[in-house]
C-alpha positions in Angstrom: 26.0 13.7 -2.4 23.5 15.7 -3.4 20.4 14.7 -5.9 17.7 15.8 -8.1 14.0 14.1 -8.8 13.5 13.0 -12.3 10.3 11.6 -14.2 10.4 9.9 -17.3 7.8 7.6 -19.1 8.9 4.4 -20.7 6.8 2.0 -22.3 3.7 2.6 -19.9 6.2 2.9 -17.0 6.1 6.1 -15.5 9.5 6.2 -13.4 10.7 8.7 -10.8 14.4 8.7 -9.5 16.6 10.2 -7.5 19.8 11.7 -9.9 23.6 12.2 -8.2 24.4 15.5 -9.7 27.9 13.7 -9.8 28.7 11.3 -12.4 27.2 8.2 -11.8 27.8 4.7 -13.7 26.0 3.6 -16.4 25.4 0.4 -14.7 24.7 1.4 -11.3 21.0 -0.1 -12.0 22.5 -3.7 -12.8 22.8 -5.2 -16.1 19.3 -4.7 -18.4 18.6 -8.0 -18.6 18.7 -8.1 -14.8 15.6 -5.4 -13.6 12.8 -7.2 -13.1 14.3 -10.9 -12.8 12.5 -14.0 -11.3 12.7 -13.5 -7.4 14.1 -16.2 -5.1 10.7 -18.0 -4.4 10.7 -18.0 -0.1 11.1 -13.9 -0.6 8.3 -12.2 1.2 5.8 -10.0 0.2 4.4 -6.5 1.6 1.5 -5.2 0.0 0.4 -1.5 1.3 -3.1 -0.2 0.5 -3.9 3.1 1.3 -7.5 4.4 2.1 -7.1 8.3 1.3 -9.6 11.0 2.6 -9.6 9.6 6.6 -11.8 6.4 6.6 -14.3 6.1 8.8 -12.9 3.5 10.8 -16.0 3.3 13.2 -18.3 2.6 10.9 -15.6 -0.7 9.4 -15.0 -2.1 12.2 -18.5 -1.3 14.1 -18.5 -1.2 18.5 -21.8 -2.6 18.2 -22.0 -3.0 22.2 -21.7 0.5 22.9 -24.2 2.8 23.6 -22.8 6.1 23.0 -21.9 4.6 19.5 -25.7 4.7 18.6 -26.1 8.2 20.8 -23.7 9.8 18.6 -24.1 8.8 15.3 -28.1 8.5 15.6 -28.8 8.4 11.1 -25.1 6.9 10.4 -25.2 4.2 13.2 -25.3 0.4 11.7 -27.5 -2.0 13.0 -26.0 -4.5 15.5 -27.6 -6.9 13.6 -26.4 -6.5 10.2 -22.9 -6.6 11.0 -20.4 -9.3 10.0 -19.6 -10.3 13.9 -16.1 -10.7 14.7 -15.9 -10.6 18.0 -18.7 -10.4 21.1 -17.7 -5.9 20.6 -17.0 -5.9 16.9 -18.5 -6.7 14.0 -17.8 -5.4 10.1 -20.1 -3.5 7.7 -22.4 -4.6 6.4 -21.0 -4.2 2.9 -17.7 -6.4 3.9 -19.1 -9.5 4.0 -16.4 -10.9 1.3 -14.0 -10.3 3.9 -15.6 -11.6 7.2 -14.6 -15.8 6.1 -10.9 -14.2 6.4 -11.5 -13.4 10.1 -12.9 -16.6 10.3 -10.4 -18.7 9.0 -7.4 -16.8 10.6 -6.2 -14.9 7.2 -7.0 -11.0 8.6 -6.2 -9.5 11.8 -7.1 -6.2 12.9 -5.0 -3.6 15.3 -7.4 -1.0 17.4 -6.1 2.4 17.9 -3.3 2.7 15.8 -1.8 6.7 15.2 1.0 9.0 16.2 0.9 11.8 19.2 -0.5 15.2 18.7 -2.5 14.0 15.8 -2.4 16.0 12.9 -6.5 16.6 11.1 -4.7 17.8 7.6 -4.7 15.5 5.1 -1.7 16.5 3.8 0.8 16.3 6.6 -0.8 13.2 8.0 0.1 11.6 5.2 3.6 12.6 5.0 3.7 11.6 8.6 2.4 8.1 7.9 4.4 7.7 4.6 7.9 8.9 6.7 7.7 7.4 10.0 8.0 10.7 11.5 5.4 12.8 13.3 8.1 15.3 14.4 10.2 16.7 11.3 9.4 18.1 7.7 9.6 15.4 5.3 13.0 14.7 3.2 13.7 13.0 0.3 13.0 9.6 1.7 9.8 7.3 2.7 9.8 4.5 5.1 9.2 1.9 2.2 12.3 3.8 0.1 14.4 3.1 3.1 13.3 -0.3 3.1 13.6 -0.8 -1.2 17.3 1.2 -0.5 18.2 -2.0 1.5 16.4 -4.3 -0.8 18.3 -3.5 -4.0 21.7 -3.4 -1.9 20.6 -7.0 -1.4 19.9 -7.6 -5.3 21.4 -4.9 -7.5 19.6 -4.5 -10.8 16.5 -6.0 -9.2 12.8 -4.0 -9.0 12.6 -4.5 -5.3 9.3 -1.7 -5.3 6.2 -0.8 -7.6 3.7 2.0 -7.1 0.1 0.6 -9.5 -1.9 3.4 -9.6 -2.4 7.1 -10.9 -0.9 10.5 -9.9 2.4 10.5 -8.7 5.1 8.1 -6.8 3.7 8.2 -3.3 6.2 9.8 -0.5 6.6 6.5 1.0 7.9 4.8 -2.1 10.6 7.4 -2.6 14.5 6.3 -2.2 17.7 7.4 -2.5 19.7 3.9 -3.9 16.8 2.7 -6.1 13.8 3.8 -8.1 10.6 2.7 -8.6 8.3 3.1 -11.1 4.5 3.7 -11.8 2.0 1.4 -13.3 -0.9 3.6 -14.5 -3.3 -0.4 -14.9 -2.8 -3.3 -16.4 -2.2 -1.9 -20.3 0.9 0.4 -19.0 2.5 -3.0 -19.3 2.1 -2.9 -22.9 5.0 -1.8 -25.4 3.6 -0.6 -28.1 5.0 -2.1 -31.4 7.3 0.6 -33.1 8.0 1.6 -36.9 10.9 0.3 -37.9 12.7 3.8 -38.0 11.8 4.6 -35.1 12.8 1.4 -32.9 15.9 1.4 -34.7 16.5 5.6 -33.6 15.3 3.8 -29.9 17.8 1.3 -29.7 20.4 3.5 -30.9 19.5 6.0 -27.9 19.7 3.4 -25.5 22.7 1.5 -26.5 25.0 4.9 -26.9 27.1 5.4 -23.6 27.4 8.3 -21.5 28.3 9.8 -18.0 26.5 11.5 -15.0 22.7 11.9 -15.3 21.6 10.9 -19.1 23.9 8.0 -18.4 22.1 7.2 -15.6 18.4 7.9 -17.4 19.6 5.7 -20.2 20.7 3.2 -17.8 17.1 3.1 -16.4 15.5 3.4 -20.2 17.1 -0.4 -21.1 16.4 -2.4 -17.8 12.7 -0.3 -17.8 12.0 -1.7 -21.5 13.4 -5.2 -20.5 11.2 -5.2 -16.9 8.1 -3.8 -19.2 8.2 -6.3 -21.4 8.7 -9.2 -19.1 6.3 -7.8 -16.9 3.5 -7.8 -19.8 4.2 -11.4 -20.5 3.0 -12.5 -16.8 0.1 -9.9 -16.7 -1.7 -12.0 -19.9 -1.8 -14.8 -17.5 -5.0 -15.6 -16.2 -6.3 -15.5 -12.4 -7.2 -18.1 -10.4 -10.0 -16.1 -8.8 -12.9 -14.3 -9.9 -12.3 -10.3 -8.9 -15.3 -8.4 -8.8 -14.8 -5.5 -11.5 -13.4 -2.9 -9.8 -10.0 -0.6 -10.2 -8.9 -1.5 -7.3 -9.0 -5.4 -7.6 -7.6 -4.7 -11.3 -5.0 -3.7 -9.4 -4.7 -6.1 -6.8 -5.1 -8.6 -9.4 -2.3 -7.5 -11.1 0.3 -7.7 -8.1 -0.6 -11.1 -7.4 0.3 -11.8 -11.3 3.6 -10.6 -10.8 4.1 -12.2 -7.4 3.1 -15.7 -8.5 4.8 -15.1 -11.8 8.3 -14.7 -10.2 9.3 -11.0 -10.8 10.6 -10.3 -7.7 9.1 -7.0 -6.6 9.3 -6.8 -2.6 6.9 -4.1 -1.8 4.1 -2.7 -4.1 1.5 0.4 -3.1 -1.8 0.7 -4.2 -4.6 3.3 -3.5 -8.4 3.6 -3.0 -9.7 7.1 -2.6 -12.8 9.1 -1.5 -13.0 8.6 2.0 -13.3 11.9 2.9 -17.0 11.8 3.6 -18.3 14.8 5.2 -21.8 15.0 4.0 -23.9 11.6 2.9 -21.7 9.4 4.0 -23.6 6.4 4.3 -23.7 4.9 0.6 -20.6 7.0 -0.1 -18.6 4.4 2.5 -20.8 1.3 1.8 -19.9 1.6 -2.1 -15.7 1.9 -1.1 -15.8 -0.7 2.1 -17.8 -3.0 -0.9 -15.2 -2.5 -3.1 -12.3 -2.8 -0.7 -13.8 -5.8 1.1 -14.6 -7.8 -2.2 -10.8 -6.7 -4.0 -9.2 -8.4 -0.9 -10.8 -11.4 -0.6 -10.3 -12.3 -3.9 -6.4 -11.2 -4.2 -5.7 -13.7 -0.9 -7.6 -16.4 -2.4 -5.7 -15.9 -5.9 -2.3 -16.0 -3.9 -3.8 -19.0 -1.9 -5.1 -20.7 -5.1 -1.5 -20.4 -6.8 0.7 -21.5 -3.8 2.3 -17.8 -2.6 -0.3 -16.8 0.1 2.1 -17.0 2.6 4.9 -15.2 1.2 2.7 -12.3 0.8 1.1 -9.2 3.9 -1.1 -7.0 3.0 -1.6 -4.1 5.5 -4.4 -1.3 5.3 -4.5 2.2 6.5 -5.9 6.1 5.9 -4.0 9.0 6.9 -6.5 9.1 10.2 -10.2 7.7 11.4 -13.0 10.6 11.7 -14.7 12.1 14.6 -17.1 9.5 16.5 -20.1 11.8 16.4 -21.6 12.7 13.5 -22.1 16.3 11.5 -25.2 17.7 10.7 -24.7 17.1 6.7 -25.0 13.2 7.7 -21.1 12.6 7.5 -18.4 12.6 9.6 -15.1 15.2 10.3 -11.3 14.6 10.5 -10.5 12.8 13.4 -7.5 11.0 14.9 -6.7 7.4 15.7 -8.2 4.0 13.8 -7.4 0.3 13.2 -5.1 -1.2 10.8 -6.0 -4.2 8.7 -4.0 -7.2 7.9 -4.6 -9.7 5.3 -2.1 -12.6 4.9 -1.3 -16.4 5.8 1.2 -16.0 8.5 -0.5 -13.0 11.0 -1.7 -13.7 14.9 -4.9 -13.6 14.1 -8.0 -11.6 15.6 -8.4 -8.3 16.9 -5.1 -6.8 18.6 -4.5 -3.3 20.6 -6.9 -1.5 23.3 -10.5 -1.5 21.6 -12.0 2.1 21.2 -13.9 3.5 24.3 -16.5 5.8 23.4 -17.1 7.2 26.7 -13.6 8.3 27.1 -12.8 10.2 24.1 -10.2 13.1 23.5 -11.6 16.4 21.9 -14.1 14.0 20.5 -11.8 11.4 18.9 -10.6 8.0 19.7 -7.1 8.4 20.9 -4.4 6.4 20.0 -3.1 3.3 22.1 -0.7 1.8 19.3 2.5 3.6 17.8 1.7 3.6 13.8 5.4 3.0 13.8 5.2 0.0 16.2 3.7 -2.0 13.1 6.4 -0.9 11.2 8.7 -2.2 12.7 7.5 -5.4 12.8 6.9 -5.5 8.8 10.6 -4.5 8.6 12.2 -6.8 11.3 9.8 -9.9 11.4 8.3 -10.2 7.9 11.4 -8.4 5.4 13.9 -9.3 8.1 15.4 -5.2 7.4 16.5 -3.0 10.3 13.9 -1.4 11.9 13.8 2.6 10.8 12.6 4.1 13.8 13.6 3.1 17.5 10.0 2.0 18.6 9.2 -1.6 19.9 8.1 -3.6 17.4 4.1 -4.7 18.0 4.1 -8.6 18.0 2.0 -8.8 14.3 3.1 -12.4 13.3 2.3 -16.4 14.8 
């Protein structure tokens, strides 16, 4: 059956779906009452945080031991001795030092070498690779989490299995074909405005009229939107049980811990922190983000910790690709290819996992990659969401 993409805003909600040009039920999203109901409280969790531009992975997650690491990078190199040690090779930023006690304690693990083959140095297609699961064909209508929501909502009809917080539009990866998902621009797009009476009465007429094919279906989506908005501003006034540094992206993070602990039942939420792409100046360019990324997480675990879900919930981190190991002469750093993926949560093998970089064997400059992308995948969708797997690779062993 073929479809077509809609947007719409609702009540803060901006919500992109995927329309049969047939004529679809009224109630193929489930009853209104029903979007955005209290989850089952053992479902688990998957948070994905994107890092957009390319970070600089080297510079994260520093190989303090080797030489060619200071011989290469000779103003953006960190001193051995300022890092946040994690191993007797690696240690973290110094700007990351919210996040080190996670290493410690066994609450963030870390995959070396993680890409695809025949990287890919554009932003744009990178990214579509990474949000598809699939470095060899153009991208279609569906991303690997949509796949993954499609099942969900199968599962639980009516339900808001996934939520994109953040601006611009739905992310590839989010995009289904069963189910949509909508936008949260911050925390006040969960806020209905009060309405005249006029025109909440001309609203509710709107919504309440029946219909067939695609209005049908938008109105459909219009009630259970409203009902999930305003159920979803009652458990944002809540208060956290941590202290987030004032950022936008611990606003957000903030928020999805809210709604986790709150019951709504949302499987899989994306979130975003740009301006990687740091090709002149890097250094307090990266030190401000990694600050802000480092100090966002640590707090969102220990709020899910403090209020009894920080197991239910895995957060994984990635950009589109790492960036060259040696450095430009505008004191930044170039596209490059392979880098590590993080992993915050209460049930991971922790450590550091994968075949550490080499700097002394590079390819075309770069750090190749050792560890399928898709590989982690798998084992977020089979071990952790207990869906089928998406692609045919082996899953990597993420979880104790």
């Amino acid at each position: 059956m073929q479809t077509t993409r809609r947007q719409f805003l609702i009540g803060g909600l901006a919500v992109t779906a995927a329309v049969p040009l047939a004529s679809r039920s009224a109630n193929a999203l489930g009853e209104p009452g029903a979007f955005g109901s209290r989850g089952d409280a053992d479902e688990r969790v998957l948070v994905v945080l994107q890092l957009s531009g390319g970070n600089d992975a080297l510079n994260m997650v520093v190989p303090g031991r080797q030489d060619a690491y200071f011989k290469l990078r000779p103003t953006l190199a960190l001193a051995r001795g300022s890092l946040h040690r994690l191993d007797d090779d690696f240690g973290l930023h110094p700007s990351m030092g919210a996040l080190a006690p996670l290493f410690a304690d066994g609450r963030a693990s870390l995959v070396h070498g993680v890409g695809y083959p025949q990287p890919n140095r554009s932003h744009f297609r990178s990214m579509e690779i990474w949000h598809t699961a699939d470095p060899e064909h153009p991208p279609g209508t569906q991303g690997w989490m949509g796949r993954i929501a499609d099942e969900l909502a199968e599962r639980a009809p009516g339900s808001l299995v996934a939520l994109h917080i953040g601006d611009g539009d739905l992310p590839l990866a989010l995009r289904a074909e069963k189910s949509f998902t909508p936008t949260l621009r911050g925390k006040n797009g969960l806020e209905l405005r009060a309405s005249a009476g006029p025109t909440r009465v001309a609203r509710d007429g709107l919504l309440a009229r029946d219909g067939r094919g695609e209005l049908a279906f938008l109105r459909s989506a219009a009630r259970t939107t409203y009902a999930a908005a305003e159920r979803m501003g009652a458990i944002a006034s809540r208060a956290s049980k941590s202290d987030y540094p004032n950022s936008r992206l611990a606003e957000r993070l903030a928020l999805v811990a809210k709604l986790v602990a709150g019951g709504f039942g949302t499987r899989l939420f994306h979130v975003e922190l740009a301006g990687f792409d740091t090709h002149s100046r890097q250094a307090p360019v990266h030190a401000a983000l990694l600050g802000e990324l480092s100090g966002a997480l640590a707090a969102f675990q220990q709020d899910l910790d403090a209020q009894g879900v920080g197991s239910r919930v895995t957060t994984m981190v990635f950009s589109e690709f790492g960036r060259r190991v040696e450095e430009n002469g505008s004191k930044g750093t170039d596209h490059g290819a392979a880098a590590p993926v993080l992993f915050v949560g209460r049930t991971l093998r922790p450590g550091l996992h994968g075949t550490p970089p080499d700097l002394e064997a590079l390819v075309e400059g770069d750090v190749p990659f050792t560890t399928d992308f898709r590989a982690l995948y798998a084992a977020l969708e089979r071990d952790w969401l207990g869906v089928k797997p998406s692609t045919k690779t082996k899953p990597l062993t993420l979880f104790a």
